[in-house]
C-alpha positions in Angstrom: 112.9 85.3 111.0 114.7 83.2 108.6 112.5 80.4 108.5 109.5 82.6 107.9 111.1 84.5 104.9 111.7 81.2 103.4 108.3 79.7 104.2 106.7 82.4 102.3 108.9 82.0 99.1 108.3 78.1 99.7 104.2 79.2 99.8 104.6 81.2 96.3 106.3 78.5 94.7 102.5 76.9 95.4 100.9 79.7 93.3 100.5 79.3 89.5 101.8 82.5 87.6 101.5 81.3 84.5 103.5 83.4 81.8 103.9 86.5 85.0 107.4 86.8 86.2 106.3 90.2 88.5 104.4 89.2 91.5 104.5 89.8 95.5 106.8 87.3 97.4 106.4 88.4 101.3 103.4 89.9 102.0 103.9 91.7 105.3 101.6 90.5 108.6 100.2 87.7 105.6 103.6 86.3 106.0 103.8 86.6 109.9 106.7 89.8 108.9 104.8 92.6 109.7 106.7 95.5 107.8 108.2 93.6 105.5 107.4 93.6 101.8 109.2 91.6 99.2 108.4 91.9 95.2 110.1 90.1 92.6 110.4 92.0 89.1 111.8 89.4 86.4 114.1 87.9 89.2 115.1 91.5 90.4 113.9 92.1 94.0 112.8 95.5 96.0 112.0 95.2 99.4 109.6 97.9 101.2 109.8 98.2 104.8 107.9 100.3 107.4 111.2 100.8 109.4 113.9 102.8 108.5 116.3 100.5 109.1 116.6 97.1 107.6 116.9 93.9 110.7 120.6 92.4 110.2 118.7 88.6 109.6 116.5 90.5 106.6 119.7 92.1 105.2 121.8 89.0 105.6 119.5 86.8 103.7 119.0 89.1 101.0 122.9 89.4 100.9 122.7 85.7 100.5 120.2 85.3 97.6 122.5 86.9 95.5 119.5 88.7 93.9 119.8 92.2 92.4 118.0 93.6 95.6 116.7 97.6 95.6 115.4 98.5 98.8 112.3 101.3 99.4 111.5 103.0 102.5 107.5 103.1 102.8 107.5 107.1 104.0 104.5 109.1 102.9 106.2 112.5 103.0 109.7 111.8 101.1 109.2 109.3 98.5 112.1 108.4 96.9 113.1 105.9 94.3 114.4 102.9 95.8 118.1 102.5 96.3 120.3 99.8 95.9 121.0 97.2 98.2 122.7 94.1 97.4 123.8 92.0 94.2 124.3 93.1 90.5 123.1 96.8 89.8 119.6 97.3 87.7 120.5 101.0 86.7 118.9 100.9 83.4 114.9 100.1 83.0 113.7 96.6 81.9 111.3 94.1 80.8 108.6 91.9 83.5 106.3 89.7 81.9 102.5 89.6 83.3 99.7 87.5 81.7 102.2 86.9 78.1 102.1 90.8 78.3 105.5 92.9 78.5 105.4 95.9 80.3 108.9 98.3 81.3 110.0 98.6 85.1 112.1 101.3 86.5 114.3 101.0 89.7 115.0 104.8 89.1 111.2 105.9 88.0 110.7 107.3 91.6 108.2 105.9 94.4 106.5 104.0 91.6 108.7 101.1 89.3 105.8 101.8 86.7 103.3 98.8 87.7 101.3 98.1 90.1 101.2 94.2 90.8 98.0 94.3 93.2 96.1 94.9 90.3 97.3 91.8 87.9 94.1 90.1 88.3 92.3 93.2 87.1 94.2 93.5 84.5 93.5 89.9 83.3 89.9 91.1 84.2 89.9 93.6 81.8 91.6 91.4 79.1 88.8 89.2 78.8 85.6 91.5 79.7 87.4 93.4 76.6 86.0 92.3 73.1 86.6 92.8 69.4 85.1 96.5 68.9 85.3 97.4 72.4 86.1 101.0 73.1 87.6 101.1 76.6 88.8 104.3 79.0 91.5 104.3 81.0 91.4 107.0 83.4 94.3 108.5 86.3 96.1 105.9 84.2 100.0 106.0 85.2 101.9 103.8 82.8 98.9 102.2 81.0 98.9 98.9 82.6 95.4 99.0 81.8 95.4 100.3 78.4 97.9 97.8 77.1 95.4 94.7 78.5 92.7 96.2 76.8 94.0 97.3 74.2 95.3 93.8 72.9 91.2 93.2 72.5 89.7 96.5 71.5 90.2 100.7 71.1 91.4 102.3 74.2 91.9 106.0 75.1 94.1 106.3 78.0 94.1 109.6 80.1 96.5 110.9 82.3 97.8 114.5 84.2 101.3 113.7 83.2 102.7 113.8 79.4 106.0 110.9 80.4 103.4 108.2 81.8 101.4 108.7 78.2 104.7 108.7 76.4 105.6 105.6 78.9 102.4 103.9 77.7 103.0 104.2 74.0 106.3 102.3 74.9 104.8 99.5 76.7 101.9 98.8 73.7 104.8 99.0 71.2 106.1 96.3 73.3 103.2 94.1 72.9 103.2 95.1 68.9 100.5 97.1 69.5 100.4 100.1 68.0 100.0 102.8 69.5 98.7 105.6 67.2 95.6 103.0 66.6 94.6 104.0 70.1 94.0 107.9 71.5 95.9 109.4 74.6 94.4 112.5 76.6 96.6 114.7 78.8 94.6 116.0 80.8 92.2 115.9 84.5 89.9 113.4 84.5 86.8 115.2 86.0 86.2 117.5 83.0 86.8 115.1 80.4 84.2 113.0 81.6 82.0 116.1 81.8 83.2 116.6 78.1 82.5 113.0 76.8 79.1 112.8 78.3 78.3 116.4 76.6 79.7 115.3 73.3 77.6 112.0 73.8 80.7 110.1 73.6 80.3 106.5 75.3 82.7 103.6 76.1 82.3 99.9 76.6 84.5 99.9 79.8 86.0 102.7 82.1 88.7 101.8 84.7 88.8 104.5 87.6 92.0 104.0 90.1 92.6 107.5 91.0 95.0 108.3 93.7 94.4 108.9 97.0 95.2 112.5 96.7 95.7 114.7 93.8 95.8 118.0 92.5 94.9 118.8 88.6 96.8 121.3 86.8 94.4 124.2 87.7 95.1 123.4 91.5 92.2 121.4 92.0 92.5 118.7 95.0 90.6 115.2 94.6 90.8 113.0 97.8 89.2 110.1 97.4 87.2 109.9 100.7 85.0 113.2 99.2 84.8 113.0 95.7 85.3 109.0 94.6 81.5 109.5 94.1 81.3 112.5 92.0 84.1 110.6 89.7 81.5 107.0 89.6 78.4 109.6 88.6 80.7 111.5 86.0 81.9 108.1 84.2 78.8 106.4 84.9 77.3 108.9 82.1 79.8 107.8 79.8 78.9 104.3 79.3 77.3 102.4 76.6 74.2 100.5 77.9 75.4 97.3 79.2 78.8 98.3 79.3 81.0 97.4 83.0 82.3 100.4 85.3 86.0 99.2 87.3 86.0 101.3 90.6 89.3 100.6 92.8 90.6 102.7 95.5 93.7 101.7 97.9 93.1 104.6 100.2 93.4 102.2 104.1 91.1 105.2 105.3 88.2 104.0 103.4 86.8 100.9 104.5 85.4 98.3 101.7 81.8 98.5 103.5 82.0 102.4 102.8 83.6 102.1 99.9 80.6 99.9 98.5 78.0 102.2 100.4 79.5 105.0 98.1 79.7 103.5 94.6 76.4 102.2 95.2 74.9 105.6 96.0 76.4 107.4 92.7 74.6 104.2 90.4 71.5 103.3 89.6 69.3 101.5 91.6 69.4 97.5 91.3 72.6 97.6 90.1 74.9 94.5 90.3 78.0 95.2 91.7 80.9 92.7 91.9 84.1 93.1 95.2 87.0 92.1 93.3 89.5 90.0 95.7 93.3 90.4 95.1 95.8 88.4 93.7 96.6 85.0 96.3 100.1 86.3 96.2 98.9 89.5 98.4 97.9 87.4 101.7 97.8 90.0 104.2 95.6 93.4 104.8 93.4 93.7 101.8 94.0 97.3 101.4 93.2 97.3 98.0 89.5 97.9 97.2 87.5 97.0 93.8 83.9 97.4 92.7 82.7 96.0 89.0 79.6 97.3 88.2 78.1 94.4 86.1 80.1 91.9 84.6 79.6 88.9 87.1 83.2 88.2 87.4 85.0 86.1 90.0 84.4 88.2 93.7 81.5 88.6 96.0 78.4 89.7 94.3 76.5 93.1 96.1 72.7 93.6 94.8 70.9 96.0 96.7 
């Protein structure tokens, strides 16, 4: 096991991050270490594992790195906050760097740390598809990864369920020395605010739609995304300014990225150029990560029908 875990740091060491100091380092079965997961967040690590228990060669070389190492069980019933495993505790949030952007990590935030590295390249997507003008929509948007890379070009209005992921997003543009009452926040569900932005005529340059898998609005309605992803494409599809790009991702591993396609295709109009969005190099293993652009020609496998 040994010389695998160091193989795969040697391999990342091959990547170019650039000004991104948040990234994956062991990438389960991509790695040959099925069930192992390794992130590095500003030189602080948190290791995910399928197994309850962590293999004494793992835990010895993580003992050796002398890292700050958080460990999180990957359980989808009791999802806790990591806890600690080895090296200097990190009981206090901090700073990562991604793309010359800051954005604050938690150890203590929960399941989530407050980013989601699979979608870096997005991100940097975003940045540049986002110009001077631009009014962009962030929607299920957690901490406002999104909003922050947009919002460094144009307008953003970021909308989420939960009133500490806007306040947490207000913090991470203030760490960019952006500010944040320049840009609108919505708390709110995301399936009648569409409906209300396309009744008031309202119209963006951009909408990003990551929902969750599963959700359930503050009036107890459920979304799953293997049902409704295409009702939420037709809804923000309505909300666009001609020309404008539509970012549809899903991470649901139920949903294959043939069906996934089949079902943003059916919700758009026909002839549409859609673009599949590959994920960052540092995520070599099962591409469970899924991403449909709807028209700018970006850097994945073009779909016309």
């Amino acid at each position: 096991m040994i010389h695998l875990l160091n193989a795969a740091l040697r391999a990342r060491k091959q990547l170019k991050f650039g000004d991104t100091d948040a990234y994956r380092l062991i990438d389960g079965a991509g790695d040959a270490l099925p069930g192992i997961y390794l992130e590095t967040f500003a030189d602080r690590w948190l290791l995910s594992t399928q197994a309850p228990n962590i293999a004494p060669p793992l835990r010895t070389w993580l003992n050796e790195s002398g890292k700050t190492v958080y460990w999180k069980k990957l359980d989808q019933h009791e999802k806790e906050s990591p806890q600690h495993l080895c090296g200097p505790k990190q009981d206090e949030p901090f700073l990562i760097r991604e793309n010359g952007l800051r954005f604050q990590v938690s150890f203590q935030s929960g399941y989530s740390q407050g980013i989601f590295l699979d979608q870096r390249d997005n991100r940097r997507r975003v940045r540049e598809w986002t110009k001077p003008g631009h009014t962009i929509l962030n929607t299920f948007a957690y901490t406002g990864a999104f909003s922050v890379t947009a919002a460094a070009a144009g307008a953003t209005t970021t909308l989420d369920l939960s009133q500490p992921y806007l306040d947490w997003t207000r913090d991470n543009m203030r760490l960019n020395e952006i500010d944040p009452e320049q840009h609108h926040f919505i708390k709110g569900d995301t399936f009648r605010w569409l409906k209300h932005f396309a009744k008031q005529e309202r119209r963006f340059h951009g909408i990003i739609l990551d929902p969750p898998s599963f959700s359930r609005d503050d009036k107890g309605r459920v979304f799953r995304a293997e049902s409704d992803y295409g009702t939420l494409v037709e809804l923000a599809a309505a909300c666009l300014h001609p020309g404008a790009w539509l970012l549809c991702s899903t991470n649901h591993r139920g949903i294959t990225p043939r069906s996934f396609l089949q079902t943003i295709r059916a919700a758009l109009p026909r002839h549409a150029d859609l673009d599949a969005l590959p994920m960052p190099p540092d995520f070599n293993g099962h591409p469970y990560l899924k991403c449909i652009c709807w028209h700018p020609a970006g850097d994945g496998a073009k779909y016309r029908e």
